[in-house]
KEDOMI-965468 format. One record per residue (C-alpha): x, y, z; residue number from 1. Coordinates in steps of 0.001 Angstrom, whole numbers, plus 500000, padded with zeros to 6 digits. Layout:
koltor east = X; north = Y; up = Z; i = NUM $
...
This chain:
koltor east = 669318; north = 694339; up = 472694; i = 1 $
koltor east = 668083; north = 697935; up = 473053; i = 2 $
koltor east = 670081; north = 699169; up = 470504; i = 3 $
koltor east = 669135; north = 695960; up = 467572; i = 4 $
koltor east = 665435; north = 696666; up = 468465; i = 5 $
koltor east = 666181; north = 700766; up = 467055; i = 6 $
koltor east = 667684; north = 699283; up = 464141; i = 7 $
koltor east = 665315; north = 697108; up = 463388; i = 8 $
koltor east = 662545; north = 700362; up = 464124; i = 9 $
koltor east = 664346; north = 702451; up = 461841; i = 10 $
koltor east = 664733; north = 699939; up = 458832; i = 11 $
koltor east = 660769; north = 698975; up = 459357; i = 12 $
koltor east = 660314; north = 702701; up = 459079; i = 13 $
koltor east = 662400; north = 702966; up = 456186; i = 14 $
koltor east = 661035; north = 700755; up = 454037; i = 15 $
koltor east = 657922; north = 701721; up = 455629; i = 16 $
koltor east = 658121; north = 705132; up = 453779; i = 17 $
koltor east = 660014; north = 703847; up = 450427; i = 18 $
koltor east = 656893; north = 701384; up = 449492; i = 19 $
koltor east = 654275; north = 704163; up = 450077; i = 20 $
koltor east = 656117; north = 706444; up = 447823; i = 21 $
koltor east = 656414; north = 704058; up = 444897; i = 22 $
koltor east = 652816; north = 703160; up = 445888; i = 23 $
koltor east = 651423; north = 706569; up = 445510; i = 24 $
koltor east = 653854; north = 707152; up = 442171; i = 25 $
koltor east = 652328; north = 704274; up = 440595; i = 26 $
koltor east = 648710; north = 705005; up = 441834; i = 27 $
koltor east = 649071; north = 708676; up = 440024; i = 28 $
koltor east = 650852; north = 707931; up = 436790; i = 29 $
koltor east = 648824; north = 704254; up = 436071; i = 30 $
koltor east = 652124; north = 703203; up = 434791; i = 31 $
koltor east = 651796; north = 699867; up = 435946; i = 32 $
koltor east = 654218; north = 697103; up = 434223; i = 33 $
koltor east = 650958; north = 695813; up = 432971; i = 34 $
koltor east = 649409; north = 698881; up = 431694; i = 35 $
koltor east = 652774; north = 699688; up = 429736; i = 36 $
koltor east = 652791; north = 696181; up = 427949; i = 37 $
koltor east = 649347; north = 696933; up = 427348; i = 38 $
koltor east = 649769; north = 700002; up = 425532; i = 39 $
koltor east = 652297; north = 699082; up = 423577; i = 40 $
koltor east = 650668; north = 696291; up = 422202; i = 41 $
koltor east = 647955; north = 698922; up = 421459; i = 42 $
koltor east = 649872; north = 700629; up = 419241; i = 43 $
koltor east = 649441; north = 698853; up = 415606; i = 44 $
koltor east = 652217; north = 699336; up = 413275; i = 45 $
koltor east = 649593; north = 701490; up = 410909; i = 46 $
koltor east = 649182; north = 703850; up = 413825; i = 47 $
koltor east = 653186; north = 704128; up = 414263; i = 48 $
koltor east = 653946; north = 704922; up = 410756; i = 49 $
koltor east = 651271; north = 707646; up = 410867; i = 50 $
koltor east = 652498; north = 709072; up = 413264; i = 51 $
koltor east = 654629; north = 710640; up = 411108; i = 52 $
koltor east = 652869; north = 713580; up = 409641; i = 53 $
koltor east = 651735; north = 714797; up = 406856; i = 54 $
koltor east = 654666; north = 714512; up = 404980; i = 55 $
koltor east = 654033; north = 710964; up = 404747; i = 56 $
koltor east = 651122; north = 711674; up = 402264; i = 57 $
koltor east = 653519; north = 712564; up = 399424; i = 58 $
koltor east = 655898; north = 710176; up = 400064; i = 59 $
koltor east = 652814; north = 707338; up = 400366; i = 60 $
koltor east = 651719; north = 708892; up = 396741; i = 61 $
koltor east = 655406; north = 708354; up = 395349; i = 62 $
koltor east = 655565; north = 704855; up = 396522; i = 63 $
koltor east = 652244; north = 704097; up = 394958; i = 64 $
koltor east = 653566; north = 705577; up = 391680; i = 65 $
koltor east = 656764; north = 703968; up = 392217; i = 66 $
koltor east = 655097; north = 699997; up = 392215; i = 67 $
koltor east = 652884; north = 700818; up = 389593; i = 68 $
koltor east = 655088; north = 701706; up = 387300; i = 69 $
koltor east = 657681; north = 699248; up = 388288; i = 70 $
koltor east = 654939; north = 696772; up = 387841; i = 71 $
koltor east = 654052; north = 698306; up = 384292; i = 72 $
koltor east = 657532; north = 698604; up = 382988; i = 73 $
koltor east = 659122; north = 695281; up = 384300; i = 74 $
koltor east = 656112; north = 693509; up = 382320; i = 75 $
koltor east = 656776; north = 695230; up = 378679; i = 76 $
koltor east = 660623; north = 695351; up = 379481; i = 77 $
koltor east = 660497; north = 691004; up = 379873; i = 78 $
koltor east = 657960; north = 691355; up = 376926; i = 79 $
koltor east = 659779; north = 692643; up = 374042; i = 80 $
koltor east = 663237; north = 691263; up = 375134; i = 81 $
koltor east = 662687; north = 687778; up = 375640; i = 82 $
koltor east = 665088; north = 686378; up = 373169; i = 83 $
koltor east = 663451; north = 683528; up = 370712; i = 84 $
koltor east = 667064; north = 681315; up = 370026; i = 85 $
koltor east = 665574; north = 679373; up = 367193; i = 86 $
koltor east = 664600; north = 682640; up = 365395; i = 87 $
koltor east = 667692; north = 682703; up = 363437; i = 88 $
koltor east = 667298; north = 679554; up = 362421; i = 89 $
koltor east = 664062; north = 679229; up = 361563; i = 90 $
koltor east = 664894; north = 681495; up = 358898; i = 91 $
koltor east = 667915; north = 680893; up = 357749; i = 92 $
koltor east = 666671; north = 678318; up = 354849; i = 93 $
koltor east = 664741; north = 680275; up = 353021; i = 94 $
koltor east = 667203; north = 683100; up = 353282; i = 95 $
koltor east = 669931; north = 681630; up = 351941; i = 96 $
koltor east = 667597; north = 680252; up = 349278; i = 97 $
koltor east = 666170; north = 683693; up = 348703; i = 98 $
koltor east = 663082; north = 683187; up = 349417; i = 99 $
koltor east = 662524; north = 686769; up = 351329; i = 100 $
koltor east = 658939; north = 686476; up = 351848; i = 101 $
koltor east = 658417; north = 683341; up = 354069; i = 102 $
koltor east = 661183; north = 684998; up = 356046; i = 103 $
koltor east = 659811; north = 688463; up = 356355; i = 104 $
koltor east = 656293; north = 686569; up = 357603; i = 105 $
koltor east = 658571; north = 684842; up = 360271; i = 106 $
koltor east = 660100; north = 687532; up = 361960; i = 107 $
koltor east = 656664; north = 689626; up = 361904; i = 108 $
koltor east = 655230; north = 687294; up = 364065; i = 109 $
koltor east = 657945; north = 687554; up = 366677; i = 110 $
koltor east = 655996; north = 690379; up = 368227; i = 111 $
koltor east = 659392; north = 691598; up = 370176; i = 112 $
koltor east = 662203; north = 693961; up = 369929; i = 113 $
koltor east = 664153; north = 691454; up = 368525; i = 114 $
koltor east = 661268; north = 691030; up = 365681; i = 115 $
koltor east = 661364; north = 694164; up = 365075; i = 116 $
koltor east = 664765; north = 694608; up = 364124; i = 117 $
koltor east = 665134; north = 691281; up = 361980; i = 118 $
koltor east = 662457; north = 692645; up = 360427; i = 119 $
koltor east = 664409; north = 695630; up = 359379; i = 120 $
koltor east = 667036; north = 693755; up = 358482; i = 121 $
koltor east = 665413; north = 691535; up = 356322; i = 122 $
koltor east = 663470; north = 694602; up = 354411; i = 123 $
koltor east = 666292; north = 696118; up = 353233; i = 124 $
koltor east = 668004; north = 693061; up = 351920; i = 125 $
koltor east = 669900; north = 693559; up = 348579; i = 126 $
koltor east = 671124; north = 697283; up = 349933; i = 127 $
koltor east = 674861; north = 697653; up = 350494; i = 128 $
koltor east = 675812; north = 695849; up = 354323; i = 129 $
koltor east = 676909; north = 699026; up = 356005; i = 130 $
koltor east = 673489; north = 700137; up = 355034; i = 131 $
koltor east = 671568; north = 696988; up = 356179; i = 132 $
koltor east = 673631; north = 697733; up = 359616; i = 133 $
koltor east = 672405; north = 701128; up = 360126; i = 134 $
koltor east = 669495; north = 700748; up = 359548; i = 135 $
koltor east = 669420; north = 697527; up = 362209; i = 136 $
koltor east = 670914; north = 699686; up = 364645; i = 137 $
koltor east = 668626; north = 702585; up = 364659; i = 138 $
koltor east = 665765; north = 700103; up = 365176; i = 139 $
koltor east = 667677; north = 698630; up = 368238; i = 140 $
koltor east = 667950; north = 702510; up = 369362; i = 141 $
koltor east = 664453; north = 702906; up = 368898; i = 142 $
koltor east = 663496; north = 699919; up = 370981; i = 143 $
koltor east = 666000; north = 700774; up = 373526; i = 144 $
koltor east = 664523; north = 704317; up = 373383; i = 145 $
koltor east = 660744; north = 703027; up = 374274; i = 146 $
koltor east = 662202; north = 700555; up = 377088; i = 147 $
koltor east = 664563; north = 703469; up = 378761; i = 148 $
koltor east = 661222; north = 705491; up = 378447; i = 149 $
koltor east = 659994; north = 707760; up = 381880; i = 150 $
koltor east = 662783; north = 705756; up = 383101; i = 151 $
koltor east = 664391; north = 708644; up = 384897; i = 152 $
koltor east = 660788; north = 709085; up = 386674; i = 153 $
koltor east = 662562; north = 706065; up = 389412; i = 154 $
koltor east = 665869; north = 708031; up = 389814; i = 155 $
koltor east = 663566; north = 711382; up = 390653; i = 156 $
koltor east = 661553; north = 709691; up = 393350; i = 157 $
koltor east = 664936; north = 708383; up = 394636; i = 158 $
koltor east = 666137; north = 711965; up = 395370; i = 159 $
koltor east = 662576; north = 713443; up = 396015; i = 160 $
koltor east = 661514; north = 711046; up = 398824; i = 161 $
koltor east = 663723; north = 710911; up = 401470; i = 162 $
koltor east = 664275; north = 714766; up = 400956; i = 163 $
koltor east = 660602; north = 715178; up = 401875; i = 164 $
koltor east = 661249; north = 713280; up = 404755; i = 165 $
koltor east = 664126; north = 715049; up = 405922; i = 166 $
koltor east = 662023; north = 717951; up = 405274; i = 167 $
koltor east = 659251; north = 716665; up = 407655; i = 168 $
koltor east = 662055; north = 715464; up = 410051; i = 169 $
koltor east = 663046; north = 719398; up = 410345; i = 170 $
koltor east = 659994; north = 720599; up = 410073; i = 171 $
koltor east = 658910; north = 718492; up = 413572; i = 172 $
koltor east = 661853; north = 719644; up = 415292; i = 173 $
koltor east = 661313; north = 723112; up = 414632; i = 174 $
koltor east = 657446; north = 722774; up = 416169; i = 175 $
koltor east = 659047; north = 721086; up = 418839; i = 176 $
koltor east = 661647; north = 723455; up = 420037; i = 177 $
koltor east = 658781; north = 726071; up = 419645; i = 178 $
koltor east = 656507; north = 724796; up = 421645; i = 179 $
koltor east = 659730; north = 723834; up = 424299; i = 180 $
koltor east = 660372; north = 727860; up = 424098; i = 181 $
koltor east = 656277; north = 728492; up = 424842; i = 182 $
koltor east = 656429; north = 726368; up = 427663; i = 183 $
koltor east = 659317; north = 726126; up = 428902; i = 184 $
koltor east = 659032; north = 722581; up = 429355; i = 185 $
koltor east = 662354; north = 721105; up = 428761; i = 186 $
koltor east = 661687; north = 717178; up = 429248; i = 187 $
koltor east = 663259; north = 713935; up = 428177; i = 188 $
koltor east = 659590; north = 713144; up = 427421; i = 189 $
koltor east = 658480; north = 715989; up = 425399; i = 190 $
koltor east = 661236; north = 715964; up = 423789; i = 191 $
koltor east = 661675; north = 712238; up = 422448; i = 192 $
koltor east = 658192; north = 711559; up = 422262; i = 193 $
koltor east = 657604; north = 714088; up = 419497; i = 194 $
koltor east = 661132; north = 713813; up = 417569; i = 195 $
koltor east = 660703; north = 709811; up = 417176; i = 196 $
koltor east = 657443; north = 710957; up = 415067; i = 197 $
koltor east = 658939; north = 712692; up = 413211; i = 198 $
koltor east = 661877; north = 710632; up = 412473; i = 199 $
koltor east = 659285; north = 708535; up = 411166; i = 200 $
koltor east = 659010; north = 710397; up = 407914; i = 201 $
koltor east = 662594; north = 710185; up = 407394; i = 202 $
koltor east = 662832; north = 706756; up = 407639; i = 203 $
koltor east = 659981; north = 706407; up = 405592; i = 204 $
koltor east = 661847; north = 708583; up = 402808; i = 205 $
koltor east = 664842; north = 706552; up = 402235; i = 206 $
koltor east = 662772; north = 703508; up = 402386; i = 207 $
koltor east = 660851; north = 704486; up = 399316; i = 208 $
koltor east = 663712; north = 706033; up = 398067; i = 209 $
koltor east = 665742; north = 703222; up = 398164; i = 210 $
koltor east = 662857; north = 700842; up = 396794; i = 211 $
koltor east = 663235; north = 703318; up = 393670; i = 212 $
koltor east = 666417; north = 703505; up = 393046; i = 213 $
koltor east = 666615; north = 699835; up = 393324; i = 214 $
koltor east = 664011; north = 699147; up = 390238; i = 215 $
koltor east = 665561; north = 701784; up = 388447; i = 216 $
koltor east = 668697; north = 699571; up = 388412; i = 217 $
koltor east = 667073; north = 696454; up = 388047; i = 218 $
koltor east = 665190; north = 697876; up = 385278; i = 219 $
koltor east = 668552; north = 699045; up = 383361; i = 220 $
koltor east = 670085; north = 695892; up = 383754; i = 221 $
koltor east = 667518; north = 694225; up = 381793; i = 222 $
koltor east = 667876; north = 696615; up = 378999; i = 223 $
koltor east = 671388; north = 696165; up = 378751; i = 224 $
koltor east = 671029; north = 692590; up = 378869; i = 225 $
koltor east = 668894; north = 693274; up = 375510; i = 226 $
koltor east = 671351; north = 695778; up = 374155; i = 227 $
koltor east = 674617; north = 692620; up = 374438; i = 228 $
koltor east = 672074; north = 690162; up = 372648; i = 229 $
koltor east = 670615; north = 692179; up = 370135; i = 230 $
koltor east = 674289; north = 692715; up = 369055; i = 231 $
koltor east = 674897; north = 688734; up = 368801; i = 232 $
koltor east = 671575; north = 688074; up = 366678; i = 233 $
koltor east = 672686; north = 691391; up = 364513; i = 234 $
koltor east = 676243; north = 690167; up = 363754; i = 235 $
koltor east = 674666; north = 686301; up = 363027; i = 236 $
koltor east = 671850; north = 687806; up = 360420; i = 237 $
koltor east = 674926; north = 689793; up = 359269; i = 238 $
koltor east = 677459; north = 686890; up = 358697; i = 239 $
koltor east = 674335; north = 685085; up = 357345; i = 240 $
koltor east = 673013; north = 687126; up = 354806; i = 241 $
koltor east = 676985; north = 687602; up = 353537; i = 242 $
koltor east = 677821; north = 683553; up = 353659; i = 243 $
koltor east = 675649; north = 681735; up = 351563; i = 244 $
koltor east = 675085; north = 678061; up = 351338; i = 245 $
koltor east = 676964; north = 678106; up = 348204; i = 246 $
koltor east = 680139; north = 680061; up = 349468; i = 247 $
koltor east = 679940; north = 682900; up = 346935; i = 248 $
């Protein structure tokens, strides 16, 4: 019995000790489970991002630029290549009939890309066909020329962002390891509490980065959508001017 009551003295002793360590531990840090769900519910996902540095200034400006003139080009791009199906055929009466000025009124109020080259087309009527063609075709250059325009802007922000945020990436670790080789405080914490801000402007990088190159392809796809029809509609007005309705 002697010897159960020690053991029993000992473990009381024991855990005696352990809960007034933990006790005091928690008492001088405040880290409480409560406190740490606290602050991180504190932390607001505007706060996180800026925690990122100043680097994230230029790469905020570049995404601004990047919407705006997604925005801007997307909306003239679906403008002047939406494709009018009856155009063709709206005209085609009084072209076959020769009646070039009813026609020529038609295809100036189709206030598109397509417009404009019919419209060429259609001027230079009664010139030889290879002529009539290239003349159509440097009009469908032209318009491809003002769709594909500051175009390349998108693929320059798509190599420029997440550069600058590698760039403030390094530029965080190197202030880190500094101020590790002032203070010679080598720590978990000190460590990985400044490097996950600054991985912040990485991430942010490639996100606008990728946002850019995205629209840039988007944006090309649309054009060459235009560039397969405008070829159909020229080889139609082509095949229509050349077969008249009385097969001469």
């Amino acid at each position: 019995m002697k010897i159960s009551q020690k053991t029993f003295l000992i473990l009381g002793s024991v855990l005696t000790t352990t809960l007034l360590f933990s006790q005091g531990d928690i008492a001088s840090t405040g880290a409480t489970p409560e406190n740490a769900v606290k602050l991180t519910e504190e932390i607001s996902a505007f706060d996180f991002v800026m925690k990122g540095g100043v680097f994230l200034i230029p790469i905020a400006i570049l995404l601004g630029y990047t919407i705006f003139f997604a925005v801007e080009k997307f909306r003239y791009i679906s403008r002047m290549s939406k494709y009018n199906n009856q155009l063709l055929s709206e005209i085609k009466t009084n072209l076959q009939a020769g009646n070039l000025k009813p026609v020529e009124e038609t295809v100036s109020r189709d206030a598109t890309a397509y417009g404009s080259v019919l419209k060429e087309g259609v001027l230079t009527i009664g010139k030889p066909i290879s002529e009539v063609e290239s003349n159509m075709e440097k009009v469908v250059n032209i318009e491809i020329g003002k769709m594909e325009s500051k175009l390349g802007h998108l693929g320059l922000i798509a190599g420029v962002a997440p550069t600058l945020g590698f760039i403030g990436t390094i530029s965080g670790v190197i202030k880190i390891f500094y101020k590790i080789s002032i203070t010679e405080n080598v720590s978990i914490g000190n460590i990985s509490g400044g490097l996950y801000e600054k991985m912040i402007s990485s991430g942010s990088g490639l996100v606008v980065g990728i946002i850019a190159y995205a629209i840039y392809h988007i944006l090309l796809g649309m054009i060459d959508k235009y560039t397969l029809q405008v070829q159909k509609m020229n080889l139609e007005f082509i095949n229509l001017i050349q077969r008249p309705s009385n097969g001469n």
